[in-house]
Short mmCIF file of the C-alpha atoms (twelve columns), coordinates in Angstrom:
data_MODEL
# 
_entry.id   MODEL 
# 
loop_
_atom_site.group_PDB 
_atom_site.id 
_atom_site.type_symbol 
_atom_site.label_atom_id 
_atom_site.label_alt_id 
_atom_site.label_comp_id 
_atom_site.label_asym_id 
_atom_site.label_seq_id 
_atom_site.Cartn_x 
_atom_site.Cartn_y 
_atom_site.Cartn_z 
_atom_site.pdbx_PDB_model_num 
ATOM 1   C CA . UNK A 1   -40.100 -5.668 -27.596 1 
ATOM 2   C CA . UNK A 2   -38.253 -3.559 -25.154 1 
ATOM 3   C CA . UNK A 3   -41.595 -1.334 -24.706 1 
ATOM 4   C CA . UNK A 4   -43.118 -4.297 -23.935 1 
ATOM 5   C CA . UNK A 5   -40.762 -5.524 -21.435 1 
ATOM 6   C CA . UNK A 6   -40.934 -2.387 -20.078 1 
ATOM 7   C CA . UNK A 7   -44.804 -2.749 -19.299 1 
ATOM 8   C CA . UNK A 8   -43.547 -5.964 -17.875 1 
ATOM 9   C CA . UNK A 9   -41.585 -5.040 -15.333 1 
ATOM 10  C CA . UNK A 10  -43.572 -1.530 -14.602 1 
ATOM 11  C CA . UNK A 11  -45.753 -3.973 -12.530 1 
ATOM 12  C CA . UNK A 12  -43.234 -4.627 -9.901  1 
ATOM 13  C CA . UNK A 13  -43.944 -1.514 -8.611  1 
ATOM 14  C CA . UNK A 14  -47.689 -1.641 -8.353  1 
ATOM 15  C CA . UNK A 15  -46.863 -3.181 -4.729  1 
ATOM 16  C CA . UNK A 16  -44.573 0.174  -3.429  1 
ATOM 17  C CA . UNK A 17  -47.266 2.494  -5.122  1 
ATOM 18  C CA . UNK A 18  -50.227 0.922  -3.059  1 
ATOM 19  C CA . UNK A 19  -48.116 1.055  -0.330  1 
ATOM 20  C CA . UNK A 20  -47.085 4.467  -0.608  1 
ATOM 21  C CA . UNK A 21  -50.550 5.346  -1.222  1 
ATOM 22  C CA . UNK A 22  -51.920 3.453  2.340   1 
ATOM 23  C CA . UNK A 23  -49.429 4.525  4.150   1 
ATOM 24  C CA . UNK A 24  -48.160 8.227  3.250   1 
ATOM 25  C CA . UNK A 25  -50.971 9.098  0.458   1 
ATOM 26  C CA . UNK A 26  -54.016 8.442  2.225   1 
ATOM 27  C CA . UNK A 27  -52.631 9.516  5.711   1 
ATOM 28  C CA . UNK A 28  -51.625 13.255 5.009   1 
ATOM 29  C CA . UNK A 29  -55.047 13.462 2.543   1 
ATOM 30  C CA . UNK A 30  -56.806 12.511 6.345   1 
ATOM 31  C CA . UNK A 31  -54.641 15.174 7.837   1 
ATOM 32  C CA . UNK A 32  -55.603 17.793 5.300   1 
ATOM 33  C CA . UNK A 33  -59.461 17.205 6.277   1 
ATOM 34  C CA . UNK A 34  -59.360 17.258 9.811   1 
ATOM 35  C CA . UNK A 35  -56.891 20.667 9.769   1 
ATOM 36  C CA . UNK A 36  -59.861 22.248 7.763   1 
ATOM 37  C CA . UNK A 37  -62.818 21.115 9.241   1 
ATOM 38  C CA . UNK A 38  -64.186 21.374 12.898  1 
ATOM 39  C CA . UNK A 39  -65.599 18.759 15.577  1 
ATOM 40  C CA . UNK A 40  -68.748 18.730 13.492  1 
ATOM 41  C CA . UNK A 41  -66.339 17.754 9.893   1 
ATOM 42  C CA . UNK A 42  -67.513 21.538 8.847   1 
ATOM 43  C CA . UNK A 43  -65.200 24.075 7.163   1 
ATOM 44  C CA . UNK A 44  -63.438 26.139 9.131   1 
ATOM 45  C CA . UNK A 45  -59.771 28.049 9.347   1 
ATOM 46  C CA . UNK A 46  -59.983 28.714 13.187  1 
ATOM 47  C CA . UNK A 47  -57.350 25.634 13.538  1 
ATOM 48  C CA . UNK A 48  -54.394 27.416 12.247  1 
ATOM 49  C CA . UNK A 49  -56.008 30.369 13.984  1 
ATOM 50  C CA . UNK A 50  -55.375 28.919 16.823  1 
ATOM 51  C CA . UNK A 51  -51.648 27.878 16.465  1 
ATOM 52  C CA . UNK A 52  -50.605 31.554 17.292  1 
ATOM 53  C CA . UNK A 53  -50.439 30.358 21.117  1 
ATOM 54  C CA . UNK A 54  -48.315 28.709 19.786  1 
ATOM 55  C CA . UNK A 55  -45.590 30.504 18.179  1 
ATOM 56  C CA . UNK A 56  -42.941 30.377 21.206  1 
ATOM 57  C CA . UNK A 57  -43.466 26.249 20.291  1 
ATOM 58  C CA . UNK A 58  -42.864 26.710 16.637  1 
ATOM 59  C CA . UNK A 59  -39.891 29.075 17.032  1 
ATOM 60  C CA . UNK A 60  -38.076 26.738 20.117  1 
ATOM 61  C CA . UNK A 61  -38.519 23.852 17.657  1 
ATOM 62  C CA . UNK A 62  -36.979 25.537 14.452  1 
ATOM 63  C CA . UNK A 63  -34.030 26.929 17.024  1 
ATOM 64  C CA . UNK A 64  -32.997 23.735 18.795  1 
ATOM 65  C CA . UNK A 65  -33.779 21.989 15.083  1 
ATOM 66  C CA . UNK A 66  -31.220 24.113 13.746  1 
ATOM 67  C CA . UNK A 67  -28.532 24.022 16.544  1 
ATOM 68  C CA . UNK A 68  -28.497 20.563 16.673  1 
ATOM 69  C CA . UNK A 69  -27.696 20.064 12.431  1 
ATOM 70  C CA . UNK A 70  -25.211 23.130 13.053  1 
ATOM 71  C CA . UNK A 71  -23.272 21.072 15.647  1 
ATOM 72  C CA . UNK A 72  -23.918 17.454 13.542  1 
ATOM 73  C CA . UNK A 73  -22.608 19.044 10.717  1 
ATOM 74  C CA . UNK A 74  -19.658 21.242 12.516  1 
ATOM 75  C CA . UNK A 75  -18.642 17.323 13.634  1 
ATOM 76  C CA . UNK A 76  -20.033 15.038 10.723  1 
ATOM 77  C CA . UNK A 77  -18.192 16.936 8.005   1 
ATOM 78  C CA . UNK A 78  -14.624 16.709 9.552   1 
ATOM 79  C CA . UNK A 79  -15.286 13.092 11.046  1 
ATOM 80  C CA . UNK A 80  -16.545 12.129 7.263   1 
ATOM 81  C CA . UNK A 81  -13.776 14.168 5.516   1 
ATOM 82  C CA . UNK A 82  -11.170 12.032 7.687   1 
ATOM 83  C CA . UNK A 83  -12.736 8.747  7.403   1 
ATOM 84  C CA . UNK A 84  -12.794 8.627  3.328   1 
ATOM 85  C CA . UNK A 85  -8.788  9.193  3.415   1 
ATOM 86  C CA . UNK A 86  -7.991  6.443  5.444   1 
ATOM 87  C CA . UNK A 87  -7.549  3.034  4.685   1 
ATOM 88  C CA . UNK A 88  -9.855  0.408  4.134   1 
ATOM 89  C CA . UNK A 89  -9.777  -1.148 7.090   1 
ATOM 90  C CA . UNK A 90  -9.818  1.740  9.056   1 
ATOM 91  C CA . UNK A 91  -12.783 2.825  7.346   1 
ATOM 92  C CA . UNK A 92  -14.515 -0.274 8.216   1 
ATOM 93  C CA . UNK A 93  -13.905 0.110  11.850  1 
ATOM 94  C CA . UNK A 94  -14.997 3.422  12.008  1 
ATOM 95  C CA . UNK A 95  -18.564 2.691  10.638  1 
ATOM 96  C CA . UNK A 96  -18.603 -0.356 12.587  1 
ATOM 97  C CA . UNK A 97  -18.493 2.425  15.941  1 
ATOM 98  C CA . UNK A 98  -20.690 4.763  14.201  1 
ATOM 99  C CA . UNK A 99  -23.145 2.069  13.781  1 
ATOM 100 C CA . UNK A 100 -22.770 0.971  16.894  1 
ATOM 101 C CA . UNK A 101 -25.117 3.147  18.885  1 
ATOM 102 C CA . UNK A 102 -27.972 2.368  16.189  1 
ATOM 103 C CA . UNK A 103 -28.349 -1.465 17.408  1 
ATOM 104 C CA . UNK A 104 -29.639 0.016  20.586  1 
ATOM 105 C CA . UNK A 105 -33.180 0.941  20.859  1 
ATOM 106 C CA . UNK A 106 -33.843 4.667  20.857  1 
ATOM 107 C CA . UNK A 107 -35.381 5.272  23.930  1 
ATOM 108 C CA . UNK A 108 -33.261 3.059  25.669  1 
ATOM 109 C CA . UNK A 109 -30.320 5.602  23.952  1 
ATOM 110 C CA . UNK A 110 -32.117 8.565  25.499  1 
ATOM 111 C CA . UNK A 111 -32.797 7.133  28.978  1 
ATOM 112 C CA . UNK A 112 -28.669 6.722  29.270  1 
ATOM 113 C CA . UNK A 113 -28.532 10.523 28.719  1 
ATOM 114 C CA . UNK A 114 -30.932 10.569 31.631  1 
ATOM 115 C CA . UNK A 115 -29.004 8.802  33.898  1 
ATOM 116 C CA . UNK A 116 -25.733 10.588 32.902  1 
ATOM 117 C CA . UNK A 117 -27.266 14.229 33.204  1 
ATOM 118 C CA . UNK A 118 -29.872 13.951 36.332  1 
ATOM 119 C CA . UNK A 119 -28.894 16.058 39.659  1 
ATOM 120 C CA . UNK A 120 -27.511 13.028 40.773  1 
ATOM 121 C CA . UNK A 121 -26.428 11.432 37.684  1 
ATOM 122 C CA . UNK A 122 -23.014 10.094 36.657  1 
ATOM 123 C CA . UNK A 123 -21.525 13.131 35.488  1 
ATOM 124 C CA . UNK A 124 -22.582 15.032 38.624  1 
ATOM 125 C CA . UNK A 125 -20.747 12.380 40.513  1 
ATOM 126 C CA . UNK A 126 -18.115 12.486 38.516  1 
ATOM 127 C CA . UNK A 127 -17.609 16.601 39.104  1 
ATOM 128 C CA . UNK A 128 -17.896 16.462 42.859  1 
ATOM 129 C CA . UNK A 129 -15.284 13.493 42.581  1 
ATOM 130 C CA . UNK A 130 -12.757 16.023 41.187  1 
ATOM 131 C CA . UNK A 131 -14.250 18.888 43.384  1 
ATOM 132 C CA . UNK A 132 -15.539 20.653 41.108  1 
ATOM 133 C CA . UNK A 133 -19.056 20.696 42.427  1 
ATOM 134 C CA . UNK A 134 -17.076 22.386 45.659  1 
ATOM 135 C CA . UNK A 135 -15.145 24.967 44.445  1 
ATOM 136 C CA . UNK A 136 -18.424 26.136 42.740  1 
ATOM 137 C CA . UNK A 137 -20.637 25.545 45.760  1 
ATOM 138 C CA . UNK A 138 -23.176 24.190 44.935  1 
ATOM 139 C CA . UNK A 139 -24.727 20.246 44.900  1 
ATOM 140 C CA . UNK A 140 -25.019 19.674 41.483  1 
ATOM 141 C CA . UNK A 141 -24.840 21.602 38.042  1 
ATOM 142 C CA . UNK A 142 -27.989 21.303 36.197  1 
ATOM 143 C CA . UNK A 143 -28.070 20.143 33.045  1 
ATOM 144 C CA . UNK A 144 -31.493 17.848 32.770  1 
ATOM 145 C CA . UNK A 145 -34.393 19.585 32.130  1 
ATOM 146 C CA . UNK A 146 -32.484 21.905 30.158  1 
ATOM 147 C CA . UNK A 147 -32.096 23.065 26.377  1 
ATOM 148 C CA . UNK A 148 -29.043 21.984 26.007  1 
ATOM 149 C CA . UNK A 149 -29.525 18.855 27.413  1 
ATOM 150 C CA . UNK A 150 -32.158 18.471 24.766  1 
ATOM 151 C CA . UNK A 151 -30.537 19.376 22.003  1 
ATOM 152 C CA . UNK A 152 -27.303 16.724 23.221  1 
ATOM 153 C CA . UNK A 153 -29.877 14.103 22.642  1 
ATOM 154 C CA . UNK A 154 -30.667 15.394 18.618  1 
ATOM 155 C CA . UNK A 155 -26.898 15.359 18.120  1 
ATOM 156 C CA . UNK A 156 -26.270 11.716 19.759  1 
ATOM 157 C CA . UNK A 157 -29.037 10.323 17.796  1 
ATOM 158 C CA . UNK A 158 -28.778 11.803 14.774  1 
ATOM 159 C CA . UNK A 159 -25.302 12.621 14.265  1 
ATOM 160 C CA . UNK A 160 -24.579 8.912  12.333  1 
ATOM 161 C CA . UNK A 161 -27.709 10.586 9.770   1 
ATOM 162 C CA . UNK A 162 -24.845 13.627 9.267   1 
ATOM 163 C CA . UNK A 163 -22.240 11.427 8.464   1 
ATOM 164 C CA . UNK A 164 -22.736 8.659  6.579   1 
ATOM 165 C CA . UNK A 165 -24.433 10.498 3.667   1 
ATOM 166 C CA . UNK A 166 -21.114 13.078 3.769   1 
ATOM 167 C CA . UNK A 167 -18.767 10.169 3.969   1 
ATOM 168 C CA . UNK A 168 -20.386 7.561  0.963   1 
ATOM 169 C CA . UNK A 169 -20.024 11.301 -0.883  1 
ATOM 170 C CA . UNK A 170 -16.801 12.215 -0.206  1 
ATOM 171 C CA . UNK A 171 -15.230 8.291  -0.533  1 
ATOM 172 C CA . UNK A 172 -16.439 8.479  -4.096  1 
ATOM 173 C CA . UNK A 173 -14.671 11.746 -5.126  1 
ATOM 174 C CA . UNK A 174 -12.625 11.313 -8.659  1 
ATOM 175 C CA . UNK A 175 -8.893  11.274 -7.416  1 
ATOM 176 C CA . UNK A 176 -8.064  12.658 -11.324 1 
ATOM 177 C CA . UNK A 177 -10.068 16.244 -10.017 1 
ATOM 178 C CA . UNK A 178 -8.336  16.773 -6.548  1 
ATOM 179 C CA . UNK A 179 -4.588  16.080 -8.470  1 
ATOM 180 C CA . UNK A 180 -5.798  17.838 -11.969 1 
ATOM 181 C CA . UNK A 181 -6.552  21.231 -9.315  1 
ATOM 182 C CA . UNK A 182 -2.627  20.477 -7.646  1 
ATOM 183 C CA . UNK A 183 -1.072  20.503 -10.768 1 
ATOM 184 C CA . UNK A 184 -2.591  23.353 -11.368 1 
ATOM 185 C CA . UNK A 185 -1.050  24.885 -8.716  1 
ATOM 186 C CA . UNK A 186 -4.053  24.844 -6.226  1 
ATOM 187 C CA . UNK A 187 -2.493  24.264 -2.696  1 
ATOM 188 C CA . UNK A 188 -4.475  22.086 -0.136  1 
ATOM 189 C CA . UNK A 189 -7.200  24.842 0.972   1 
ATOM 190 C CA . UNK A 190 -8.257  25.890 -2.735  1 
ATOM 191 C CA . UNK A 191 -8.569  22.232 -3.268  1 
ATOM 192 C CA . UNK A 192 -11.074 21.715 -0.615  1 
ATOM 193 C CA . UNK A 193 -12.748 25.029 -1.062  1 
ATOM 194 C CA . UNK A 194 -13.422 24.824 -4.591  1 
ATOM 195 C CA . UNK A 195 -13.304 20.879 -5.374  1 
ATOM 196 C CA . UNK A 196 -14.086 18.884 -2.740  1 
ATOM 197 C CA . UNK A 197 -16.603 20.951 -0.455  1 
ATOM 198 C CA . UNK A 198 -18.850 21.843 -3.554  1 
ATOM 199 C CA . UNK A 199 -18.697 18.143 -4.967  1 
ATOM 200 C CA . UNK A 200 -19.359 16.504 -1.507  1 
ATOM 201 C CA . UNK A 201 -22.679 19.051 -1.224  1 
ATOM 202 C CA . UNK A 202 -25.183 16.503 -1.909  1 
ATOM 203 C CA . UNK A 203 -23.769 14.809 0.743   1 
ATOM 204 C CA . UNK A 204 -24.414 18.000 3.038   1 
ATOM 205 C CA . UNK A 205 -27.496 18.374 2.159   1 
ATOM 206 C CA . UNK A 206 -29.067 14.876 2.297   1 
ATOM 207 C CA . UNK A 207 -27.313 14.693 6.148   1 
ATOM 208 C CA . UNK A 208 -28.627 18.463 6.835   1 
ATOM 209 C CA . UNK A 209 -32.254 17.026 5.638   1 
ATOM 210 C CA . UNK A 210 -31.875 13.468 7.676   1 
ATOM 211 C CA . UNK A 211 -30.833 15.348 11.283  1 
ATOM 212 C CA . UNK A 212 -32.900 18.700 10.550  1 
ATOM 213 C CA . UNK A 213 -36.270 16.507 9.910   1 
ATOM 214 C CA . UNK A 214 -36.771 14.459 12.517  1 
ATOM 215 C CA . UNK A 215 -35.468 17.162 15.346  1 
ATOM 216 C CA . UNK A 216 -37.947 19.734 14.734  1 
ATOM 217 C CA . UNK A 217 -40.266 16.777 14.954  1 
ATOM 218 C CA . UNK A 218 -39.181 14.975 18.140  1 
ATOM 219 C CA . UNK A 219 -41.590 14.186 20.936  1 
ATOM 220 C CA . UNK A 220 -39.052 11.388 22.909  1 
ATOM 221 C CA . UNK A 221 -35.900 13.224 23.527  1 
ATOM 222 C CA . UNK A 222 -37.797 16.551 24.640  1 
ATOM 223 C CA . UNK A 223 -39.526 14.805 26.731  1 
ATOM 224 C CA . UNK A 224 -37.388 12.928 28.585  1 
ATOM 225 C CA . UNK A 225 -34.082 15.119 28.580  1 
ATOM 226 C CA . UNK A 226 -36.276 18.315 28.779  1 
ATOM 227 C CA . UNK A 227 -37.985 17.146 31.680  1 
ATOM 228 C CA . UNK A 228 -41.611 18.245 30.178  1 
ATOM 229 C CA . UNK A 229 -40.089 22.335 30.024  1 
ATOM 230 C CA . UNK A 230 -38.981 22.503 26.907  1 
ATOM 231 C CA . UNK A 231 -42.109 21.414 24.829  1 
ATOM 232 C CA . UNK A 232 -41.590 20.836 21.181  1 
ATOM 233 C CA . UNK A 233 -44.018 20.818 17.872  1 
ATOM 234 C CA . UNK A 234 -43.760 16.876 18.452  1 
ATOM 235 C CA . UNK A 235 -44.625 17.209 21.877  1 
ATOM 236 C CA . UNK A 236 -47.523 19.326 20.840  1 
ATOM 237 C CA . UNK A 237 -49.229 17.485 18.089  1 
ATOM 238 C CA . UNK A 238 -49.329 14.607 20.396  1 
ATOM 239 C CA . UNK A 239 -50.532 16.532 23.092  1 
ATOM 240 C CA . UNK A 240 -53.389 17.443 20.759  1 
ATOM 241 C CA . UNK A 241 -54.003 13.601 19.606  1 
ATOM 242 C CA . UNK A 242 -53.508 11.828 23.056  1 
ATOM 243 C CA . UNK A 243 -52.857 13.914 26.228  1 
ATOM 244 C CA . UNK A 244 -55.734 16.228 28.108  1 
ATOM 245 C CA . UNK A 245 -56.038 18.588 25.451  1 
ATOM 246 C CA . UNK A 246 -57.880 16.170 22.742  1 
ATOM 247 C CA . UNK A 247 -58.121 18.245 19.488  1 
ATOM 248 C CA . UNK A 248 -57.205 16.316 16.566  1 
ATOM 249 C CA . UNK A 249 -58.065 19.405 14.113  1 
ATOM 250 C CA . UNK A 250 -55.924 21.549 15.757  1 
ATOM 251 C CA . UNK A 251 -53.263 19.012 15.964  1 
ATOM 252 C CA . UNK A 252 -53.676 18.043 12.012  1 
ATOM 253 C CA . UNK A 253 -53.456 21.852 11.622  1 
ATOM 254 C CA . UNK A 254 -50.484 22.044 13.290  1 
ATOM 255 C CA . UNK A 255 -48.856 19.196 11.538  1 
ATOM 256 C CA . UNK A 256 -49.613 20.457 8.544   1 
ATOM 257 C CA . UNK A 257 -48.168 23.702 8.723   1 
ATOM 258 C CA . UNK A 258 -44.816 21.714 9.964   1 
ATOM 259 C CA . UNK A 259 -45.156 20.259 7.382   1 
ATOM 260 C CA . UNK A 260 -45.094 22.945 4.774   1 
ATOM 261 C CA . UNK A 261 -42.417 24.520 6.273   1 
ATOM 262 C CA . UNK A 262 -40.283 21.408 6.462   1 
ATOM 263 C CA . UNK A 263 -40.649 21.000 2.224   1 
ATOM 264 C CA . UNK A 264 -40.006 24.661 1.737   1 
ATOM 265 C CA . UNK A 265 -36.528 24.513 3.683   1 
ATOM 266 C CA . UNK A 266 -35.635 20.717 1.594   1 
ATOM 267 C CA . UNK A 267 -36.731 22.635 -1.661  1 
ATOM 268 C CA . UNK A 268 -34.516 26.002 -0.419  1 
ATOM 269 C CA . UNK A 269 -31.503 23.391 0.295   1 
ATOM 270 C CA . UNK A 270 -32.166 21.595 -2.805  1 
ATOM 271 C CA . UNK A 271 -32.120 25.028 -4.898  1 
ATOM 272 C CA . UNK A 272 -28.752 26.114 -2.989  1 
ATOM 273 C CA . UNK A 273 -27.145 22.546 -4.070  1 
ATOM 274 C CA . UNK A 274 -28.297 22.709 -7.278  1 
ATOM 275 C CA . UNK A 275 -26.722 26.210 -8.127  1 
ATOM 276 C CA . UNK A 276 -23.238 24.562 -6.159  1 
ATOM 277 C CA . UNK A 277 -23.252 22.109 -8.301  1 
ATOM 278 C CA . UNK A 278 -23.501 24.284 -11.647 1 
ATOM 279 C CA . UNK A 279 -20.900 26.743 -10.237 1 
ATOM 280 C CA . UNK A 280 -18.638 23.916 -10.404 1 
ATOM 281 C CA . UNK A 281 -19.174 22.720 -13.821 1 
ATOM 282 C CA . UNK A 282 -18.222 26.190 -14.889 1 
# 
């Protein structure tokens, strides 16, 4: 009877599997033809070739990709950390803020930056208020068009992806550990070192996955706070699929390789977790 049931409800998910399989299946199958085929649909391997002009791409991408989940998690992880010991209400208002931002649409989000960080923008007005911009002498301190600038952008917008996942973690800690490790005569630090960091590591991880993803993707936020300098594998593979340089083989090549490398770092971080989490139980 329960087997049967089972049956039963196993066709409830007959609608997410054909939807996985239109959507992400069939999709990255498509991908996997075009990187290994040429104009004519004929095997070749000159598209990843090819990608070694662009290597100073790939290795700005990974860079900024990893500065910006440095900084998200060098702020997530304290901002989480001190959200899940305050009060409920608290709490509340806090995610309220960090939600916030979200309701706004993303490029709208992005074109604020632009208007706070242009030559002209509000910040540069705000320096030559103070006389700043005069004691340095010069017109305005620039900032668009700049890495930095760029990688400001991954941390506004992805920084909530950092902390929620820590927080929902860390808010669900057993009380019973952290005062079974004080009356052991662990003091504050040892507590957090060796009970709360390596139980709140999922947490990490899944925040380190949800900022580190989509920046070494991005397209939007290079574009527009890098001012078209600071080209990106996102900026790239669309470059490839809709700018001058139409080559959709070169661009599925491209993606694919990104793509590769993106599982191999979740499966690294996985690994690391994994063995955290075991280290604890013993």
């Amino acid at each position: 009877r329960t087997a049967g049931m089972k049956n039963k409800l196993s066709w409830f998910a007959v609608p997410y599997v054909g939807w996985m399989a239109l959507m992400v299946v069939i999709p990255i199958l498509i991908m996997v033809v075009y990187a290994f085929t040429t104009a004519e649909f004929q095997g070749t391997l000159e598209n990843f070739a090819e990608m070694g002009a662009y290597t100073a791409v790939f290795l700005r991408s990974f860079r900024l990709a990893v500065i910006a989940t440095l900084v998200c998690l060098l702020i997530g992880y304290p901002v989480s950390y001190w959200m899940a010991h305050e009060g409920p209400g608290f709490q509340r208002l806090a995610m309220a803020l960090i939600m916030l931002p979200m309701w706004m649409n993303f490029l709208l989000r992005t074109y604020s930056w632009m208007s706070i960080l242009e030559n002209n923008g509000l910040l540069n007005q705000f320096f030559k208020a103070i006389g700043l911009l005069d004691a340095l002498g010069v017109e305005y301190i620039p900032m668009i068009g700049t890495q930095g600038a760029v990688v400001l952008g991954m941390v506004y917008n992805y920084l909530p992806f950092m902390i929620l996942p820590i927080y929902s973690v860390i808010v669900k800690l057993d009380g019973s550990l952290l005062e079974a490790a004080r009356d052991l005569g662990a003091d504050s630090r040892r507590v957090f070192r060796r009970v709360i960091l390596p139980l709140s590591l999922p947490g990490v991880l899944s925040g380190v996955t949800m900022v580190f993803v989509p920046s070494v993707s991005t397209f939007a936020i290079s574009r527009l706070l890098g001012g078209g300098t600071q080209m990106m594998l996102g900026d790239l593979i669309e470059q490839q699929f809709l700018g001058g340089a139409y080559d959709p083989h070169l661009g599925a090549a491209i993606s694919m390789v990104m793509m590769v490398i993106v599982v191999l770092c979740m499966v690294v971080m996985n690994h690391f977790g994994e063995g955290e989490e075991q280290a604890v139980m013993l």
